[in-house]
Structures are given as structure tokens and as C-alpha cells.
C-alpha positions as CSV (number, residue, x, y, z in Angstrom):
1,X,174.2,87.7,176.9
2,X,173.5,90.8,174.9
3,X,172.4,93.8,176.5
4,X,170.1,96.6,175.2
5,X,167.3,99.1,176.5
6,X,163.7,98.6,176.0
7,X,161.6,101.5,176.8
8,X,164.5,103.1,178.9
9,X,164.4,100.0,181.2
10,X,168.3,98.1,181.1
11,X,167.4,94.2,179.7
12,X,169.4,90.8,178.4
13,X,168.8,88.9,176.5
14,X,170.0,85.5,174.5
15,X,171.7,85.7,171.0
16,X,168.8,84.8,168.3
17,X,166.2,86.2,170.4
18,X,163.8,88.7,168.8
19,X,162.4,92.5,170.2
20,X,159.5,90.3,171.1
21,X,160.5,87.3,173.3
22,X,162.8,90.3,175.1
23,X,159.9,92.5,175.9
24,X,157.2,89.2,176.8
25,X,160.2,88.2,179.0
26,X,160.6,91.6,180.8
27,X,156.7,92.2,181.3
28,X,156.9,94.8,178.3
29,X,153.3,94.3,176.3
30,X,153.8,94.6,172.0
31,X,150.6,94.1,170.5
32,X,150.4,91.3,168.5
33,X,148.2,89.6,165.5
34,X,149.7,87.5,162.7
35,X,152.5,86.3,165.6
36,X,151.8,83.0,166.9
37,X,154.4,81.4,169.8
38,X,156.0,78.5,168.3
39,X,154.6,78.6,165.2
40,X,154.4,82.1,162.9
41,X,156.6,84.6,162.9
42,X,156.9,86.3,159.7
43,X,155.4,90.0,160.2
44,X,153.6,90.4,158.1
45,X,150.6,92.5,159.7
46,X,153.7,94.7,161.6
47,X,151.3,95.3,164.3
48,X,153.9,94.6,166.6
49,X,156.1,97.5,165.4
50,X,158.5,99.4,167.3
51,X,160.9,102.4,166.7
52,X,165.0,101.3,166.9
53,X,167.2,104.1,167.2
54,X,169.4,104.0,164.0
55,X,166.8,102.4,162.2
56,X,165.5,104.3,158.8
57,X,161.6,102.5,159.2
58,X,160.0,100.8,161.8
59,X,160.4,97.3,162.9
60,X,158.3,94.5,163.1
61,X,159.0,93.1,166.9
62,X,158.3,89.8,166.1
63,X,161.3,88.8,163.3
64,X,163.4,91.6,165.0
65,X,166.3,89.8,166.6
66,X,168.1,91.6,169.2
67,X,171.8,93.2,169.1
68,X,173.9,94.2,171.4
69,X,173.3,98.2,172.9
70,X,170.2,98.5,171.1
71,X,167.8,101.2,171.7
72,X,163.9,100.1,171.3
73,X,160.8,102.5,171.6
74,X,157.5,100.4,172.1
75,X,154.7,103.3,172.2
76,X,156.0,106.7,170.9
77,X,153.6,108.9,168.9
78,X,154.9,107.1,165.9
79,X,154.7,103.6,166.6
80,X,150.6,104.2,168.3
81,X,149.8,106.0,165.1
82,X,150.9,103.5,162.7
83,X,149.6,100.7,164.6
84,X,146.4,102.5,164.7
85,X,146.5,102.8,160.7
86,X,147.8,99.4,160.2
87,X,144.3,98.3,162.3
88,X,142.3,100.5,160.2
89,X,143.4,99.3,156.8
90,X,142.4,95.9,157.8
91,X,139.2,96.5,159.7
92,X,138.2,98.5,156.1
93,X,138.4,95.2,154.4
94,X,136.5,93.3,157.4
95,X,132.8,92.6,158.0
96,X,132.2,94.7,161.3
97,X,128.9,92.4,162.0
98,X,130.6,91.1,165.3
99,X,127.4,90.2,167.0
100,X,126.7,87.6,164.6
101,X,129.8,85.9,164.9
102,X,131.0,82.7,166.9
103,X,134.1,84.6,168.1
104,X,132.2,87.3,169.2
105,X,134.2,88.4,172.8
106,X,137.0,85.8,172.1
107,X,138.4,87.2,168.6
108,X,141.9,88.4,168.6
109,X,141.2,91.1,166.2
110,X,138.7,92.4,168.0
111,X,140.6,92.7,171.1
112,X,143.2,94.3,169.4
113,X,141.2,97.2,168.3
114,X,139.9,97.4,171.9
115,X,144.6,97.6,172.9
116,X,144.5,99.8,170.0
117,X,141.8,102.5,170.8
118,X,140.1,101.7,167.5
119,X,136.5,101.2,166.9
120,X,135.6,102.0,163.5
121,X,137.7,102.5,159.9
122,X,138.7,105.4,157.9
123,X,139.1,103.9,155.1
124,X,136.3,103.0,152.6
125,X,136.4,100.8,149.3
126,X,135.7,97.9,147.9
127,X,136.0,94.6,149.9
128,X,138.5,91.9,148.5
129,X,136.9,88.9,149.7
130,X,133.5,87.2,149.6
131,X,133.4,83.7,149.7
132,X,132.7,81.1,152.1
133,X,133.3,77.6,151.2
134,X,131.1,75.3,153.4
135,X,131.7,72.0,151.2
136,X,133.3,70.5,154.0
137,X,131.6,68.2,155.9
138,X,133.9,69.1,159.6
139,X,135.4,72.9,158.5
140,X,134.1,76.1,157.3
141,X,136.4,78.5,155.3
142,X,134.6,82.4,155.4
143,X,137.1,84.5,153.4
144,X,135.0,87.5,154.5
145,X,136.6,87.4,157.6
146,X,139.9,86.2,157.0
147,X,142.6,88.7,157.5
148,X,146.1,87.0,155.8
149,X,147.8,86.3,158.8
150,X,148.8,83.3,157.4
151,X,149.2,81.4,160.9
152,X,146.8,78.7,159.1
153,X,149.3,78.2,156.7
154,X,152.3,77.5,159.0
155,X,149.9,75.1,160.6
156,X,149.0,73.1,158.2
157,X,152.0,73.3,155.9
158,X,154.9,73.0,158.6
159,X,153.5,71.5,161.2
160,X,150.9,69.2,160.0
161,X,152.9,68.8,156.4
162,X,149.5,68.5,154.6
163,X,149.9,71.7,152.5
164,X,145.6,72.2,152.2
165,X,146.2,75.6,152.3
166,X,148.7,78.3,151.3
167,X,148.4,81.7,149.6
168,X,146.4,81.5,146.2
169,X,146.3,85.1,143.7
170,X,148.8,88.5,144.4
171,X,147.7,91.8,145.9
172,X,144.2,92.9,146.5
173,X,143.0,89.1,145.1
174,X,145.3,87.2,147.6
175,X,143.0,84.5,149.8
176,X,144.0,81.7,151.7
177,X,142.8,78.3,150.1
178,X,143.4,75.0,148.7
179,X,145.6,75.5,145.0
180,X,143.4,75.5,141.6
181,X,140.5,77.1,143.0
182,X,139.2,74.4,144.8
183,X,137.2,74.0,147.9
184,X,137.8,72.1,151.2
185,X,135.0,69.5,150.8
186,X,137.3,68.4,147.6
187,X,140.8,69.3,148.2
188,X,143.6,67.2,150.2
189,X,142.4,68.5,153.4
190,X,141.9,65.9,156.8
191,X,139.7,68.2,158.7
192,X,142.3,67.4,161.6
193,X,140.8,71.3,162.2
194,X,144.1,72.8,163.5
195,X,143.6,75.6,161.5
196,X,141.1,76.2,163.7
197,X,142.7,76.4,166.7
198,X,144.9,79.3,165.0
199,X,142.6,81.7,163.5
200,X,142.8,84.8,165.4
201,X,139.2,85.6,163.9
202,X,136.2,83.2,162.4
203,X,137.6,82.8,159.5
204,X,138.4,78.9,159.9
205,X,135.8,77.2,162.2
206,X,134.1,74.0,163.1
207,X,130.8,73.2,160.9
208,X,128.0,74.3,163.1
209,X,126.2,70.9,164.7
210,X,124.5,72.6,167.2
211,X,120.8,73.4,165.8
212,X,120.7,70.2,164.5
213,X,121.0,68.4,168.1
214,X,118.9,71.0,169.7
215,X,116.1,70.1,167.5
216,X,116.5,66.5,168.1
217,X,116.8,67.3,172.3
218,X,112.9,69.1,171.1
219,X,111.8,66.3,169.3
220,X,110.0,63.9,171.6
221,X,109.8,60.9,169.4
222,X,113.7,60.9,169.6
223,X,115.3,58.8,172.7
224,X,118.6,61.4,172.7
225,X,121.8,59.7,173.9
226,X,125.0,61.6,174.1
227,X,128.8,60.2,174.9
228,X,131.9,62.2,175.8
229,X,135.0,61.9,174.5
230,X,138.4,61.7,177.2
231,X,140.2,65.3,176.5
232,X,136.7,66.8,176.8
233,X,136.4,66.3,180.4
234,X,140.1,68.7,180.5
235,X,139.5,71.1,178.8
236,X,135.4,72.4,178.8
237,X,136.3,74.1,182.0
238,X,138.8,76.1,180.2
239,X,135.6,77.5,178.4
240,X,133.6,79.0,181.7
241,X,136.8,80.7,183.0
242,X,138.2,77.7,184.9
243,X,142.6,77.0,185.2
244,X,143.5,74.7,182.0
245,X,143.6,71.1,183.5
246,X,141.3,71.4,185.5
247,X,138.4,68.5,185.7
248,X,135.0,68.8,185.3
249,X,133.9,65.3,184.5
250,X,131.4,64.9,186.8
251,X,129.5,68.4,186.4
252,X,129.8,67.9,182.8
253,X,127.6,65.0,182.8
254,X,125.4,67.2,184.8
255,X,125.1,69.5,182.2
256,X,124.1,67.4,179.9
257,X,121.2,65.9,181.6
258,X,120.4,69.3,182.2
259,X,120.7,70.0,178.4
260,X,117.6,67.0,177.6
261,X,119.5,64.6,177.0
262,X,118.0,61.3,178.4
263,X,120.9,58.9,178.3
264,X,125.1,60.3,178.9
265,X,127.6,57.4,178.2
266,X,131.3,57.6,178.3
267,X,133.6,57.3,175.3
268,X,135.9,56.1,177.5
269,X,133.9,52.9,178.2
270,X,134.6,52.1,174.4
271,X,137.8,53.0,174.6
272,X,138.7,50.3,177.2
273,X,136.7,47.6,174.2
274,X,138.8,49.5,171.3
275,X,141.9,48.2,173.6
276,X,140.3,44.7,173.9
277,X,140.1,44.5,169.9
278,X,143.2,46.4,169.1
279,X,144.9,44.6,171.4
280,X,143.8,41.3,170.3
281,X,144.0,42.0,166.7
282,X,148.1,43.0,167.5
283,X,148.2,39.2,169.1
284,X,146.0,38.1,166.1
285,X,148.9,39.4,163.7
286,X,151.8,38.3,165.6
287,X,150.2,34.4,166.0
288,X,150.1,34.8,161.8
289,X,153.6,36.0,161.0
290,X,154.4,32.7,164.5
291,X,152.7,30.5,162.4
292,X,153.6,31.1,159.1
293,X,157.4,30.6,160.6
294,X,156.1,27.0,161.9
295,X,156.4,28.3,165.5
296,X,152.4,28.0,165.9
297,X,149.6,25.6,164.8
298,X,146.2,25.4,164.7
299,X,144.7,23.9,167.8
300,X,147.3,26.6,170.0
301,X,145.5,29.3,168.0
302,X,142.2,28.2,168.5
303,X,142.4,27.2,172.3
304,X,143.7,31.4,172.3
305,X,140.5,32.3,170.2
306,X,142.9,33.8,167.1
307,X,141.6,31.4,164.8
308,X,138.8,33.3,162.9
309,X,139.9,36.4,160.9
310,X,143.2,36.0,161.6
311,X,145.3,38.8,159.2
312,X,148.0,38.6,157.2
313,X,150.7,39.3,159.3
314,X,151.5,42.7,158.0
315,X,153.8,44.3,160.6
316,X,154.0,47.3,162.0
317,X,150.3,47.3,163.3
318,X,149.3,51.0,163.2
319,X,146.6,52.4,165.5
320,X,143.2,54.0,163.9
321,X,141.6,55.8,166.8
322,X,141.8,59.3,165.0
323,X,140.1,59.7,161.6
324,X,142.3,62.8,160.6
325,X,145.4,60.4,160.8
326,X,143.1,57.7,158.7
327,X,142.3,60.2,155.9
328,X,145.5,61.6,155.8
329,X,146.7,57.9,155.8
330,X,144.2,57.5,152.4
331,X,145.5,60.0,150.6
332,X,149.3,59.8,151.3
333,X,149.9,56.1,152.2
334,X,147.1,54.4,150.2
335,X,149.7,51.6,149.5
336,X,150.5,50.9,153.0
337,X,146.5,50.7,154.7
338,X,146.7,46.9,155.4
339,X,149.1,48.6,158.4
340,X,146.1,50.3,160.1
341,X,144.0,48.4,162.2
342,X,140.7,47.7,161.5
343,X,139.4,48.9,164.6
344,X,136.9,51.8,164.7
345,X,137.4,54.6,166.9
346,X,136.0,54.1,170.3
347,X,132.7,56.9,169.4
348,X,131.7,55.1,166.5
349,X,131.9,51.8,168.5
350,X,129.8,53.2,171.2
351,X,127.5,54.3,168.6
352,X,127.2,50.5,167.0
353,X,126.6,49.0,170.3
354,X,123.9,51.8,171.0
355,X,121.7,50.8,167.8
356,X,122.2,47.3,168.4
357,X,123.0,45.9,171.9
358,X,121.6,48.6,173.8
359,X,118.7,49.0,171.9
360,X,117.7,45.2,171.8
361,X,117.8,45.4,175.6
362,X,115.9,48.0,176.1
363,X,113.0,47.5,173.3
364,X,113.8,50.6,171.7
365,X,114.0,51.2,167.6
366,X,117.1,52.0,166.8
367,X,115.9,54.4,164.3
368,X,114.2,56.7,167.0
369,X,117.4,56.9,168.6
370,X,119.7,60.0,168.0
371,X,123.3,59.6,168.9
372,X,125.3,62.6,169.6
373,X,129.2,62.6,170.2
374,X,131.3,65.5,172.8
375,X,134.5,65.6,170.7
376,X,137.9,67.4,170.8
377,X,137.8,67.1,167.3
378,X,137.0,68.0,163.9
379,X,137.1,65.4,161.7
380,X,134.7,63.1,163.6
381,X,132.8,65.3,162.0
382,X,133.5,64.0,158.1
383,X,133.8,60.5,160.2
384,X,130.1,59.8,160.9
385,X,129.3,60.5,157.5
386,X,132.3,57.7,156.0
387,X,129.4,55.1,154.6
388,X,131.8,52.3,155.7
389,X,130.4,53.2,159.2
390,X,127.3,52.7,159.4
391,X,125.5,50.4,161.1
392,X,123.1,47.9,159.5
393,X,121.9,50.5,157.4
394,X,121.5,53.4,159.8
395,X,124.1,56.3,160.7
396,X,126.0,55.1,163.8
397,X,126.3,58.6,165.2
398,X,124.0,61.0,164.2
399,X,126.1,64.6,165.0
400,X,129.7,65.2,166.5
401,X,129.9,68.6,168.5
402,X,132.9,70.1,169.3
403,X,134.0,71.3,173.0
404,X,133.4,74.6,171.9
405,X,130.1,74.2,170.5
406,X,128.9,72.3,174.2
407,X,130.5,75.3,176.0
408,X,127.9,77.6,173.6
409,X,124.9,75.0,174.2
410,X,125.6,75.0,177.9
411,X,126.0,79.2,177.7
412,X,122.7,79.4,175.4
413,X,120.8,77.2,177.6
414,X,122.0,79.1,181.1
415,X,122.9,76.2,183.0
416,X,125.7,77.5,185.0
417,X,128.7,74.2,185.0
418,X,131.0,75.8,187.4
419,X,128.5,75.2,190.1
420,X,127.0,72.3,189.1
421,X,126.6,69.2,191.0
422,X,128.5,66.3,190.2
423,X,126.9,62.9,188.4
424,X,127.7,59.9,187.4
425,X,127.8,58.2,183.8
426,X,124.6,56.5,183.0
427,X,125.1,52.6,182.9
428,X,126.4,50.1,181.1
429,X,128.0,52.0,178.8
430,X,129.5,54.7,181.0
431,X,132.1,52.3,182.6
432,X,135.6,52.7,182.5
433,X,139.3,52.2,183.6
434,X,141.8,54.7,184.0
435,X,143.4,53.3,181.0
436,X,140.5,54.9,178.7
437,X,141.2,57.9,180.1
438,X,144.9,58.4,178.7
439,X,143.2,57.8,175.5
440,X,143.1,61.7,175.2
441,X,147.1,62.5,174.9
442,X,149.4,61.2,172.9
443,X,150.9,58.2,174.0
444,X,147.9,56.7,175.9
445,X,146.4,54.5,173.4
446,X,149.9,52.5,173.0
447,X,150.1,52.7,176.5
448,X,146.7,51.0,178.0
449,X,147.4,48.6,174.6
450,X,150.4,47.4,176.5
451,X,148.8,47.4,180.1
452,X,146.6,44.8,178.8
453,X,148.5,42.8,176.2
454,X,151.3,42.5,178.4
455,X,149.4,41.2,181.0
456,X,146.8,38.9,178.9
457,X,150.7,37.4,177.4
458,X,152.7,37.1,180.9
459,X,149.7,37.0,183.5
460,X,151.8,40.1,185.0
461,X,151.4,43.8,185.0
462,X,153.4,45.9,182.6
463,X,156.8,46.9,184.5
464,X,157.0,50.7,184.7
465,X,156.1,52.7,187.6
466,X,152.8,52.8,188.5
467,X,152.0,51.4,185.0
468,X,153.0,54.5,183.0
469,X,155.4,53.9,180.3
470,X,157.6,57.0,180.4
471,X,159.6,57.1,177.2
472,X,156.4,57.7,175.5
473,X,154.7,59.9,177.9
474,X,155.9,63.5,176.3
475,X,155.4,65.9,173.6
476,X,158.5,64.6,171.6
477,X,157.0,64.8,167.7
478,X,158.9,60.9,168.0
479,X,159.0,58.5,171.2
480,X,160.3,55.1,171.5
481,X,160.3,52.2,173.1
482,X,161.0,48.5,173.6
483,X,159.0,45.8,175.0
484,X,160.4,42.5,175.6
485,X,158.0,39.0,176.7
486,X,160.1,37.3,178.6
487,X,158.4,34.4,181.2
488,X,154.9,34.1,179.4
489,X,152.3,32.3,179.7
490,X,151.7,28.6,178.2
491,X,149.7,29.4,175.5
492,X,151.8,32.2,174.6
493,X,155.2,30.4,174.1
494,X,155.3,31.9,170.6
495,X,156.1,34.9,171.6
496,X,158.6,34.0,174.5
497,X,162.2,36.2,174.3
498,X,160.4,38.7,171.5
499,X,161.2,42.2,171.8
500,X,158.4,44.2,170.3
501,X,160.0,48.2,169.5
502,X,157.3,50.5,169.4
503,X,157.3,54.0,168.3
504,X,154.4,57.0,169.2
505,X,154.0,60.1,167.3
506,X,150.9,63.0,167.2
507,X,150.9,65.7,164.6
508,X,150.6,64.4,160.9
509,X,154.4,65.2,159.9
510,X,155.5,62.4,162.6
511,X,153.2,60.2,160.9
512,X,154.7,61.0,157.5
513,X,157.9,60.2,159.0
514,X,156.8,56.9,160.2
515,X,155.0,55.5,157.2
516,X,157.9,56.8,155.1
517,X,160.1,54.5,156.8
518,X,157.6,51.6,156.8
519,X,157.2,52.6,152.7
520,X,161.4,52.2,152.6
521,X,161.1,48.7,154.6
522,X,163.8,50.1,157.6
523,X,160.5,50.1,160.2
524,X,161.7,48.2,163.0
525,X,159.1,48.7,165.0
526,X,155.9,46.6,165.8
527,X,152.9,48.6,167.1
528,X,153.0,52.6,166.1
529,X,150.6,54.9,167.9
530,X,149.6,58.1,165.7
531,X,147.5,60.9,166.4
532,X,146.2,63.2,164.3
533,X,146.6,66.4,166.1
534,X,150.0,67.4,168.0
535,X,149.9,66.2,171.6
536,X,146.8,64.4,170.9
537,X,143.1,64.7,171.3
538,X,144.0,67.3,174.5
539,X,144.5,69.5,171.3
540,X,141.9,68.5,169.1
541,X,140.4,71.2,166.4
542,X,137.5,71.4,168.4
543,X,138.9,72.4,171.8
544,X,139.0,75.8,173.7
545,X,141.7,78.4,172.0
546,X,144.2,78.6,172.7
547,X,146.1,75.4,172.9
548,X,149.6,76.6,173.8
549,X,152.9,74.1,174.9
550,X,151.7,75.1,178.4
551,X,148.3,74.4,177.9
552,X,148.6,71.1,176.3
553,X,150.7,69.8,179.7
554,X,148.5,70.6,182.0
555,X,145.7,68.8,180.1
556,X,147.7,65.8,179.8
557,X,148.6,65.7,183.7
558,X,144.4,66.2,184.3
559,X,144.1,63.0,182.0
560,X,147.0,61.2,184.3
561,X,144.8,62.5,187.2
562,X,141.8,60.9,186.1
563,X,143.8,57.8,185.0
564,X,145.6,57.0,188.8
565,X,142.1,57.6,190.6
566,X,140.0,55.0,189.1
567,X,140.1,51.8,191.4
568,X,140.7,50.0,187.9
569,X,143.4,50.8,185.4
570,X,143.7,48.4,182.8
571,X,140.8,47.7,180.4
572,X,140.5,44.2,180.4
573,X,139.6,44.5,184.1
574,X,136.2,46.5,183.2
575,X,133.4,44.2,184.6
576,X,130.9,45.8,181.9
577,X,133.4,44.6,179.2
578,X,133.4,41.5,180.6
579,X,130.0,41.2,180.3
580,X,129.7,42.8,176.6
581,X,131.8,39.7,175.7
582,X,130.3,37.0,177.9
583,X,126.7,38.0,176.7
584,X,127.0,39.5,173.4
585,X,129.4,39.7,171.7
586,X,131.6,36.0,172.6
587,X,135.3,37.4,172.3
588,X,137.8,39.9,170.9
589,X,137.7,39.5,167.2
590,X,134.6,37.6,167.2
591,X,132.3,37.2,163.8
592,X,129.7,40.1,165.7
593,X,132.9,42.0,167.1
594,X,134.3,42.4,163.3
595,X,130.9,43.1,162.2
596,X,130.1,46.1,164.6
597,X,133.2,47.0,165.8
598,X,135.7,46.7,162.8
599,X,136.1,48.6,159.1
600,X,137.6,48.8,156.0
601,X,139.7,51.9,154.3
602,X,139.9,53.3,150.8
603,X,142.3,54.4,148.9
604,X,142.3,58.0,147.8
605,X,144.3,60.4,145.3
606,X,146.5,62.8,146.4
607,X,145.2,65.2,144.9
């Protein structure tokens, strides 16, 4: 342990630990800005700086690392009165409109000047920035606002490995942007909107949905309906004040009935049907790669309804829930897209059956309805617009808001959630299992996949603890696993003694990781579960700020929550699924399934 004094006060601390984590561990407060836990740390606002004895300048706290016997001063005369400048140079090159912007009582840089004692500049001159790039259909870049803390950078150049944005120009011109002076709308970027989630101010944000819904909600020719996402339900509280984790599922559904909308399904209810297809599509690929080894014929196949569209047998099967991951996978891994599965994502399924099924039973025109998705994400966003998802024509979802814009809906409109009553999902397509709900963290998708195509193979329930496979359950950027069919049914004796490796990762460098080794032909695994965003959708772009390592888990244990108290837990048990297939749509896989429920991907360049 090394020992050293902070403010006078006698601490330890661990070798490679910095001024920072010392004084956070020891209740010391350092203001902070460009510093984000787990991420950024290369001080370069030098908010955070503090006086060492010995030491010719000041030092920024936060790249500091500790020796033994030092002496640190966190508040002298000096160290306010720089910190005070520091703030002042940048609020000189800021707009000071704060009324008109989202982050308005949530922006870190204005609750620093607030720690700081500062309410107004100095310093006058001419402002360096002035854009803001809108081409993006999900993300909005306002380099008015930005301040250079760079923490967008780390995100999506370390973490996410897409490199959209980095430090273009020197001095005064510097701006943070896609290379060659292009904009989002047309740079590599997959609007996976974790640069979001960073942004201490406004400058990074979601594309504003919210006037185009409320108009809709006015219009009275339109029949609104509205579905929510999984990780929505965990994390709106967050939002009105409420512990991270906690639930609000049933007053959220309250809210928006109270918001005009005339019809609130579930996500989740097409969730449990995206594991139906998936699942069957999986089986669909391992019957090909059975037959094409003579282990299969045709009368097995179709007594097992995987006759009709049955694939190439291109293994690993890759999951296709999150359309960040997709477009990523476009760009990057255009060669290896016959790995993805054709499935849509559950909102964009819910969407199809909503202008088709729902609307034939109902005698309504599809084209007065408007269908509005809850989202923890961003890129749903650019995903309702992909014209290989619409539906017979029409736009299958007509706007994606965020959980941050509902929270602002639900503020603007004064419907207090905290005390609402709780309500139920409108029916039939507000029906679910808890498998649907796990849909929202990483590892949930391959998770309920298995619940069901174990049990559909073996006629026996997966064998983990109370159905939850724990080597994929955590926040690991990889997880593994093995699955082996042993004792399975008749008409699966193809697949008796096979032991099916699967792999899990969230975060878009996992992914590259994966598909790298699927590009090098050392994959050994069979099904591969990515998500877009790390953790999952419990930290989509569009959820409450901020998502730290904390955060994140007690989301994911809210999710678990809501999966172990639904009387049903595997998706193939949903009686309204049931029904979908017995009266509509015939089976998994179908002719009408592929039609509505399945799509295509494009290659695109990489740069």
C-alpha cells in the first residue's frame, strides 16, 4: 500500500492508482469534466487540478498516479482560481442559451459552474465552432456546444472500435467529427448512439422524434399505437428520480394511455415470435448442413416443417435483433452477412403484424395507423427508415422515441408516473414470457433461444438453474458456452450427441472479435449472440445518463426480476403466439412468416 496525505487527512492507497480514485475513495470531492470512470482519462480540461508539494505546476487529478508520502492540496487559493479560469475560458467559447437546451438541469457543464461559483465569462472573442450536422437520421452532432472533452472519442474509438469520430483540425479549429469533412448521415457511423450517453453537454444527442408523435397523438384521423421495448421498463424510472433498477412497467403503460395513445402493446410479445423464427431458422440451418451430410432426408424435414426456405447451411448463425450491430456488420463484415439471421428485430415485427394482422381484424386502414416504438436505442431510429423494412409498401413503424424523449413527453404533458396506477398491456399483442423480457441485457436473446430450442429438440427444459444459463449471464466483453442434445426427440435424431458451442458478446469490438474469427474459419461456435451497445439494450444510446458498471447491473437484475415472475417463461409457451401461428401465420418460417417477419442486408463500404 502507498501512503500519502490528502487535504491533511492520512490515506492508502494501491500502486497505479491516480489523485482521483484516492480522493473518490476517501469521500474527498475533485471536480471533474472531460474524466469519465472506465473510460477517459487523459486531462485534458485539468478541471480536476490540485497542488502537490514538490510539484513546479499543478496536476491534473485524474492521470496523477499516486506515490508514496505525497502531499496533495484539493482547494487552496490557487487550485479554486485556476479552476475558476479554466471554466471561464470554456464557457467564453459556449452558447449560454441553457433554457433552450435538452440538457437543461442535467448538463455536467452546467453543474460544474454551479461547484465552481461561476455564472458568466470574462472572456470575450470569437466563437470557434458553428456547425450542427443533422444528416443523420438517429444522431445529432451541435459543435456549438461541444466542449473537446473527447470522452466521445474513447467511446467510440476504444470501446466500440468504429473510429466515426476523433479530433479533426489543430488549435482554435479543432472539432470532434468523422475524418475528411464529412457528416454523420454519410460517414461510417452505426448510430449505436453511445456517444450519447457520454456527452457531458448537448453536444451529441438523439434526433428529436417527439413533435412528430405529438402531432399524430392531435390528429384524430390517426388510430395511434405505441409498443415498449424490454430495457425501457428498467430504466424510465431512473428519469423521475426513482433507484436504477427499479420497475415501472405497469405505470408506464399508464402513462402512455394517459399520453393519447389508444392502443400500448409490448415489444416483448414479439420478442417471444423473434425466438420462435430465430429459433427455428437455427434448426432450419442445422437440418441443411444434416442433410447435406446424408444424415437427413426429405419426408423427416418436412413432417418437422423445415422444408420451405430452408438456408444454406452457413454456420455460425448470428443473431440480428440490434440494427447498430447489423450496420456495423454492413460495413465491416459485408462478406460474411449470409451469418446473420434473417430475422427482423422484434419492434419492426410488431410493427408488420400491426398493418397487417391486426389491422385485418379490426377493419382498420393500415395507412391511418401510426406506429410509434419506446426504445433504449438510437439506431432504431435510421432502422425504420431501411426500405428493406417496410411493409407492403407502407413504413412499418412510423417514429422511434428514445427513453429519454418519453421521460420529456411524460414531464411536458404533467402526468406524474411515480404515482401512477398500474395497467396492463392492451391485447393480443401485449403478451409475453419472461423469456422476452431478458431480451434487454446481454445474453438474453441466446438465452430464451435455447429455452425453447432445447426444449422443442429434447421435449425437456434447458438444464441450468431455474432456466438461466450462467456462463453467459455477465458483463464479460466475451462469454461462452456449450450445449450438448443428448436424448432427443424422434424427429430430431439428427441432431442426437451434437454439442452446439455458443459464444455472446455486447459492445461492437466483441463483435469485431467474433466475426474476425468467423472471417479466419477458427469459429467453433454455432449460434453467436451480439449486441450492439455494451451490456446490451439496458444501455442503449437512448437511455437515462448515466449508464455506469453499477448502473447497468442493477438494470439487468430488474430484467431477471421481471423474467422469474411471469407464470410463463419460455416463448413457445405464449398462448397468443400460439394462436398467431394456428390462425395466421401456419408456422415458424412459413411463406407469410418470411414475408412479414424476415429481411435481407446490403453490403456497404467502409468508408
Amino acid at each position: 500500500m502507498i501512503h500519502l496525505k490528502i487535504n491533511d487527512q492520512l490515506v492508502e492507497a494501491e500502486e497505479g492508482q491516480t489523485i482521483l480514485d484516492v480522493a473518490t475513495n476517501n469521500n474527498i470531492l475533485i471536480p471533474t469534466l472531460c474524466h469519465f470512470k472506465n473510460l477517459h482519462a487523459i486531462g485534458s480540461c485539468r478541471i480536476c487540478s490540485v497542488e502537490v508539494v514538490g510539484a513546479r505546476n499543478l496536476m491534473a487529478a485524474c492521470v496523477t498516479p499516486v506515490v508514496e508520502g505525497m502531499v496533495v492540496q484539493t482547494h487552496t487559493s490557487k487550485v479554486r482560481q485556476m479552476r475558476k479560469i479554466l471554466y471561464e475560458l470554456m464557457l467564453s467559447d459556449h452558447p449560454s442559451d441553457c433554457l433552450q437546451c435538452d440538457r437543461n438541469g442535467t448538463c455536467e457543464f452546467q453543474e460544474l459552474g454551479k461547484v465552481l461559483q461561476v455564472n458568466q465569462s470574462r472572456f470575450e472573442g470569437i466563437r470557434s465552432k458553428k456547425a450542427v450536422d443533422d444528416s443523420s437520421p438517429a444522431i445529432v452532432r451541435d459543435t456549438t456546444k461541444c466542449i473537446l472533452c473527447r470522452r466521445c472519442v474513447s467511446m467510440c474509438n476504444d470501446v466500440q472500435g468504429v473510429c466515426a469520430l476523433n479530433a479533426q483540425n489543430r488549435g482554435f479549429a479543432t472539432e470532434i467529427g468523422p475524418g475528411g469533412q464529412m457528416r454523420l448521415g454519410t460517414a461510417v457511423c452505426t448510430y449505436c448512439g453511445q456517444c450519447t450517453t457520454v456527452c457531458p453537454v448537448d453536444a451529441l444527442h438523439e434526433k428529436d422524434a417527439i413533435p412528430t408523435v405529438w402531432q399524430a397523438l392531435s390528429d384524430p384521423a390517426r388510430k395511434t399505437v405505441v409498443q415498449t421495448a424490454p430495457a425501457v421498463r428498467a430504466a424510465l424510472g431512473e428519469e423521475f428520480g426513482l433507484e436504477p433498477g427499479t420497475l415501472v412497467t405497469g405505470k408506464m403503460v399508464s402513462a402512455l394511455h394517459q399520453l393519447g395513445f389508444q392502443t400500448v402493446f409490448d415489444t416483448n410479445f414479439t420478442a417471444d415470435l423473434t425466438i420462435l423464427e430465430e429459433g427455428y431458422e437455427l434448426l432450419s440451418r442445422l437440418a441443411a448442413l444434416a442433410k447435406k451430410r446424408g444424415k437427413v432426408d426429405d419426408p423427416q424435414l418436412a413432417a418437422l416443417h423445415l422444408s420451405n426456405h430452408l438456408p444454406d447451411p452457413v454456420l455460425p448463425m448470428v443473431t440480428s435483433c440490434s440494427p447498430g450491430w447489423i450496420k456495423y456488420a454492413e460495413h465491416f463484415f459485408g462478406d460474411l452477412l449470409a451469418h446473420l439471421s434473417t430475422c427482423k428485430s422484434p419492434h419492426m415485427m410488431l410493427g408488420a403484424l400491426t398493418k397487417t394482422w391486426y389491422a385485418s381484424n379490426h377493419g382498420l386502414d393500415p395507412s391511418d395507423l401510426f406506429v410509434v416504438s419506446i426504445m433504449p436505442c438510437t439506431a432504431k431510429k435510421y432502422e425504420i427508415i431501411r426500405p428493406e423494412l417496410k411493409t407492403g409498401g407502407m413504413t412499418t413503424v412510423d417514429a422511434v422515441l428514445t427513453t429519454r424523449e418519453l421521460a420529456r413527453m411524460i414531464r411536458e404533458a404533467g402526468i406524474d408516473l411515480i404515482h401512477l396506477p398500474d395497467s396492463r398491456f392492451d391485447s393480443p399483442l401485449g403478451e409475453s414470457t419472461g423469456a422476452a423480457a431478458i431480451f434487454g441485457t446481454t445474453g438474453g436473446v441466446m438465452e430464451a433461444a435455447l429455452r425453447t430450442v432445447y426444449e422443442v429438440v429434447t421435449g425437456r427444459e434447458l438444464p441450468f438453474d431455474n432456466l438461466h444459463v450462467e456462463p453467459i449471464a455477465g458483463f464479460e466483453r466475451i462469454k461462452t458456452a456449450t450445449i450438448r442434445f443428448e436424448n432427443v426427440l424422434p424427429a430430431w435424431s439428427f441432431l442426437e450427441g451434437i454439442e452446439a458451442p455458443i459464444a455472446v458478446t455486447s459492445g461492437l469490438s466483441g463483435a469485431s472479435q467474433l466475426m474476425d474469427e468467423i472471417r479466419a474459419g477458427t469459429s467453433p461456435y454455432v449460434f453467436i449472440e451480439i449486441m450492439g451497445c455494451p451490456g446490451g439494450c439496458l444501455s442503449g444510446g437512448g437511455q437515462p445518463r448515466p449508464t455506469t458498471p453499477e448502473i447497468r447491473q442493477l438494470r439487468q437484475k430488474a430484467l431477471y426480476r421481471e423474467d422469474e415472475g411471469k407464470p410463463l417463461r419460455k416463448s413457445h409457451e405464449n398462448p397468443d403466439i400460439q394462436r398467431l401461428y394456428q390462425g395466421f401465420l401456419g408456422q415458424p418460417g412459413s411463406e407469410l412468416s418470411h414475408q412479414l417477419l424476415h429481411t435481407t442486408y446490403q453490403r456497404r463500404n467502409k468508408i
